[in-house]
C-alpha positions in Angstrom: 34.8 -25.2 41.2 31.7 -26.0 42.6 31.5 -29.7 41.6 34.0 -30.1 44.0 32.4 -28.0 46.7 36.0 -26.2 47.8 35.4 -24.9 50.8 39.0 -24.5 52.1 42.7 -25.1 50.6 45.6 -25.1 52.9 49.7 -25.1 51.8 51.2 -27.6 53.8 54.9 -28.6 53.7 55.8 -31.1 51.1 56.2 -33.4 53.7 53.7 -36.0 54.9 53.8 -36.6 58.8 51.2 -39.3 59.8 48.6 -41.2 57.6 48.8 -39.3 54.4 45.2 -38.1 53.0 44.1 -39.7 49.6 46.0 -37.2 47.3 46.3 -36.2 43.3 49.8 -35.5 41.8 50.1 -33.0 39.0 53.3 -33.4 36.6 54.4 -32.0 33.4 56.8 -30.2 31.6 57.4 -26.3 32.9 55.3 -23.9 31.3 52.6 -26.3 30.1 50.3 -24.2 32.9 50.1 -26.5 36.0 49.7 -23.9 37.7 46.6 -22.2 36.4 45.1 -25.8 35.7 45.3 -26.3 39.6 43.9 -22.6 40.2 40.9 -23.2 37.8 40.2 -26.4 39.6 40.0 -25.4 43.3 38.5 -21.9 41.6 40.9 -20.1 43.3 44.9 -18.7 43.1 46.8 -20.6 45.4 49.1 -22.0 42.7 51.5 -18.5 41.8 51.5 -18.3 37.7 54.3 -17.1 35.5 55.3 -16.4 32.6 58.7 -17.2 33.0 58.9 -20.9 33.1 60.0 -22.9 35.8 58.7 -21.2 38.5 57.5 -24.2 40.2 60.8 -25.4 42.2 59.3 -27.8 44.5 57.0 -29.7 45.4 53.7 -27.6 46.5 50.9 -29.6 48.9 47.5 -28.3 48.7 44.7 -29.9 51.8 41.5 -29.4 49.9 38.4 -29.5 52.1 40.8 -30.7 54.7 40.2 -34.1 53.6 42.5 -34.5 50.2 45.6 -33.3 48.7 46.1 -32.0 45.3 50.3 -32.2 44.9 51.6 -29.8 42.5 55.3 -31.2 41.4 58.3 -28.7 40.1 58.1 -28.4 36.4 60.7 -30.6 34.5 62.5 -30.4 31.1 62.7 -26.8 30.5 65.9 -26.3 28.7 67.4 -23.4 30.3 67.7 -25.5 33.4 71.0 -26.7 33.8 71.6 -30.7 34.7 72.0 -30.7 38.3 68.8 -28.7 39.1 67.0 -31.4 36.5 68.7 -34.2 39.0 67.2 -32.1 41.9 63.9 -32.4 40.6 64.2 -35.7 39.6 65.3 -36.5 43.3 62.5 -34.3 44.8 59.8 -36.3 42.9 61.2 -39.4 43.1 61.3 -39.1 47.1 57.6 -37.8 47.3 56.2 -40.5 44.8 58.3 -43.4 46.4 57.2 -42.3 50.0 53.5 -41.7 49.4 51.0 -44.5 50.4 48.1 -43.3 49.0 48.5 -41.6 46.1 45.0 -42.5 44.2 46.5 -40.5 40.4 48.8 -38.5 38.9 47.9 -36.0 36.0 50.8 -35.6 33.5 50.0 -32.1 31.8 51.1 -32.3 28.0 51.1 -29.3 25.9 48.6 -30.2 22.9 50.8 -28.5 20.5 54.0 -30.1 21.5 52.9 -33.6 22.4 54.0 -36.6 24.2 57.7 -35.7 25.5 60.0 -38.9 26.5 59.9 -37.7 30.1 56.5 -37.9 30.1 56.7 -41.6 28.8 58.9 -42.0 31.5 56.3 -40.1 34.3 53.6 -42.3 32.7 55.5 -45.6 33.1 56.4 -45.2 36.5 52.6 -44.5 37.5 51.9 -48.2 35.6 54.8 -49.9 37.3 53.9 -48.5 41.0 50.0 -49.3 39.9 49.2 -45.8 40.6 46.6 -44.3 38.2 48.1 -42.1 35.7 46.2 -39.9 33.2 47.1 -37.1 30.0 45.8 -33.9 30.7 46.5 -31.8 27.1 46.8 -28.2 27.4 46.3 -25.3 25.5 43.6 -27.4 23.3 42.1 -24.4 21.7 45.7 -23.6 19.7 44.4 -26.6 17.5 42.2 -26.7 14.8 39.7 -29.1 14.7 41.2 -31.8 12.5 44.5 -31.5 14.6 42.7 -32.1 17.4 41.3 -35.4 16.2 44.8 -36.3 14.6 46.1 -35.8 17.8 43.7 -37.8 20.4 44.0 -40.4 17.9 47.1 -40.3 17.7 47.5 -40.7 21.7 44.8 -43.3 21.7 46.5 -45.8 20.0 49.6 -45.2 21.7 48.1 -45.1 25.4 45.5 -47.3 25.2 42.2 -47.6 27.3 44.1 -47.8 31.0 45.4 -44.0 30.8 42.5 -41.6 29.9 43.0 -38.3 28.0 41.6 -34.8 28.7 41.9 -32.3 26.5 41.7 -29.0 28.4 42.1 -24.9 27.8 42.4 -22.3 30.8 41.8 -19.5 28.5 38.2 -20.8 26.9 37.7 -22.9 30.2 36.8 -25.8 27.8 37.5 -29.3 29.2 37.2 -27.9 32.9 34.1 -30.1 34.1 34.6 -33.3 33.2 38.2 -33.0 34.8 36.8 -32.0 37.9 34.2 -34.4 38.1 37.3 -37.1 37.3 39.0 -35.2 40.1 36.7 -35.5 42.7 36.4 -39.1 41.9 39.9 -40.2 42.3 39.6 -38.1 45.9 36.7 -40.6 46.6 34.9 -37.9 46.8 31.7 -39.7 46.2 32.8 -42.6 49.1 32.8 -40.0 51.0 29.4 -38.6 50.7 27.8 -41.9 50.6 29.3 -42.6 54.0 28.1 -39.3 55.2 24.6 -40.1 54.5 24.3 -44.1 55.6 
């Protein structure tokens, strides 16, 4: 998108050799659309998209603007997977997170229809514990009527609190889309980064 002026995105390996680059983690269940979230973001398909769930088997590093990376992790909790490829991931993300010195946020997508999952908790807590910023990114917002809708931030509002901030989002109506972006760019430092540009 343009409010975050993508000029270039790069797949790196999931791998960080030398100083890591101030970077955004994207989490959630498989099939909650990660992937089209992240392709509507940098406004265009790097992310592949399926309908098949679970097509995200590892962890995916994009370099934005050769200055930022936005870290799309393997889908968890899908229940066709069997339990030692659920240990994998859990493994695979725990490595990345633990080794990772500048993670600025990680965005834990959450179908709005479905709601907060226990794994999700647990994705949530481990952001608060490593002070890492965490956020709830709802998806699919526009399967919910209006007063489900206001049920349902409410709902998450009084469980989350102030410290985790909740954006309710839809691909297919592109509602939501902005003020994630500009979030986004912020938690890049996006805005550091232009004022130290122009001093």
């Amino acid at each position: 998108m343009a409010l975050l002026r993508v000029n270039s995105v790069r797949r790196l390996p999931p791998r960080y050799k030398g100083t890591p680059r101030p970077a955004v983690a994207v989490a959630g269940r498989s099939n909650v659309g990660k992937s089209t979230l992240i392709n509507l973001l940098l406004n265009r398909k790097v992310a592949p998209t399926s309908k098949a769930p679970g097509r995200t088997r590892g962890v995916h590093r994009y370099l934005v603007n050769e200055r930022w990376d936005l870290v799309d992790l393997p889908g968890y909790g899908y229940a066709k997977v069997d339990e030692s490829l659920r240990l994998k991931w859990r493994a695979m993300v725990s490595e990345f997170l633990a080794g990772h010195g500048n993670l600025r946020q990680v965005l834990v997508l959450v179908d709005a229809r479905r709601g907060l999952a226990e794994i999700d908790r647990e994705m949530l807590q481990w952001a608060i514990e490593e002070r890492v910023g965490a956020a709830v990114v709802l998806t699919k917002i526009d399967k919910l009527n209006r007063h489900e809708r206001v049920r349902l931030l409410r709902d998450l509002t009084r469980e989350l609190g102030d410290a985790i901030p909740v954006f309710p989002v839809s691909a297919l109506k592109r509602e939501g889309i902005r003020p994630l972006a500009e979030a986004l760019a912020g938690w890049w430092g996006e805005d550091a980064y232009r004022r130290g540009q122009s001093g």
